[in-house]
N, C-alpha and C positions, 0 to 999 in steps of 0.2 A: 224254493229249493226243491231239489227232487229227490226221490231215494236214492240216486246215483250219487249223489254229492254227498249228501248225508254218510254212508259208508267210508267216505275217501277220510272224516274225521275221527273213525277207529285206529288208525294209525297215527294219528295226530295226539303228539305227548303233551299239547299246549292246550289242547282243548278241555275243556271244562266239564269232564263228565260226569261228575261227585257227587254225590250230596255230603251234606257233611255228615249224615248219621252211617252211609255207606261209605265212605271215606274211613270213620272213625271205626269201623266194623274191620274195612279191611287191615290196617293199620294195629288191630287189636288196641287201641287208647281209648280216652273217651272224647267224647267231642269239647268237653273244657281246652284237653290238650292243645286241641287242634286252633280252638282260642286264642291261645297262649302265646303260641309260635305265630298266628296273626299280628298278636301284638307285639312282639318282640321285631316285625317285621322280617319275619325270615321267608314267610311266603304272604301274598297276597291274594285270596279267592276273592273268582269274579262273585259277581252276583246276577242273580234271573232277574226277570220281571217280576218274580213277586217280592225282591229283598233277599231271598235263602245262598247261602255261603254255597258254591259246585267250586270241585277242584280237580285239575289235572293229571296224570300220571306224573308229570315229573314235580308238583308239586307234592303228592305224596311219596315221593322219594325224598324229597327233600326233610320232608316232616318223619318220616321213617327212618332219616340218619341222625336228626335229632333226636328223635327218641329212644335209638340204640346209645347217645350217650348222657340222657337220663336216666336211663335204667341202671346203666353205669355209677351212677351218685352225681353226675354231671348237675350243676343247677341249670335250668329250663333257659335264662338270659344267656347263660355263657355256651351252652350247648349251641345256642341258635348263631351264637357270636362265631365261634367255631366254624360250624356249618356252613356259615358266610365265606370266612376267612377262603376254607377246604375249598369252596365253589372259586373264588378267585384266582386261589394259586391253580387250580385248574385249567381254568380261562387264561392265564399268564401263560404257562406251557404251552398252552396248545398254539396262544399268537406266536409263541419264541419259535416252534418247531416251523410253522407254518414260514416267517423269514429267512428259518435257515436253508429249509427246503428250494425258496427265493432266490436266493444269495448263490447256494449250491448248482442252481440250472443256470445263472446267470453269466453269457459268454464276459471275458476276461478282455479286454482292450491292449493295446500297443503300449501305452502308458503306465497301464498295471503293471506291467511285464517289466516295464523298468527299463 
């Protein structure tokens, strides 16, 4: 890899740039936290070569909206259930807009027309 390519993964929210203590830093939690939400499955860190937990920008957003509602009184499994759900009905919208958009450019036939 060159330093050219290397760079083009600064914009890349998938990539894995984390550690978990600087993860847990930016985040303001502790790294248990960031345990937790592993285990509940709400995110999954890759791991390096030596074993150690690196995480992504958009997985620390994801870990970030759970956390905005455990502070909340939210308990940590439901928070994360949530946060799931939240990412879903997301991803639902965006395919719906996406067919109507479809649907909407899509010429009309003799037979529609009735």
């Amino acid at each position: 890899m060159t330093a050219d390519d290397s760079f083009g993964r600064l914009d890349d929210d998938d990539y894995p740039a984390y550690t978990m203590g600087r993860a847990a830093e930016m985040l303001g939690t502790t790294q248990g936290f960031l345990r937790a939400v592993g285990e509940a499955r709400l995110i999954t860190p890759l791991r390096s070569a030596g074993g150690h937990r690196r995480y992504s920008r958009y997985q620390l957003r994801i870990a970030a909206r759970a956390r905005e509602l455990v502070d909340d009184g939210t308990p940590i499994e439901a928070a994360c259930r949530i946060v799931i759900l939240e990412d879903q009905l997301e991803e639902a919208q965006r395919i719906n807009a996406e067919y109507r958009r479809t649907a909407e450019s899509a010429p009309t036939t003799a037979a529609e027309d009735g």
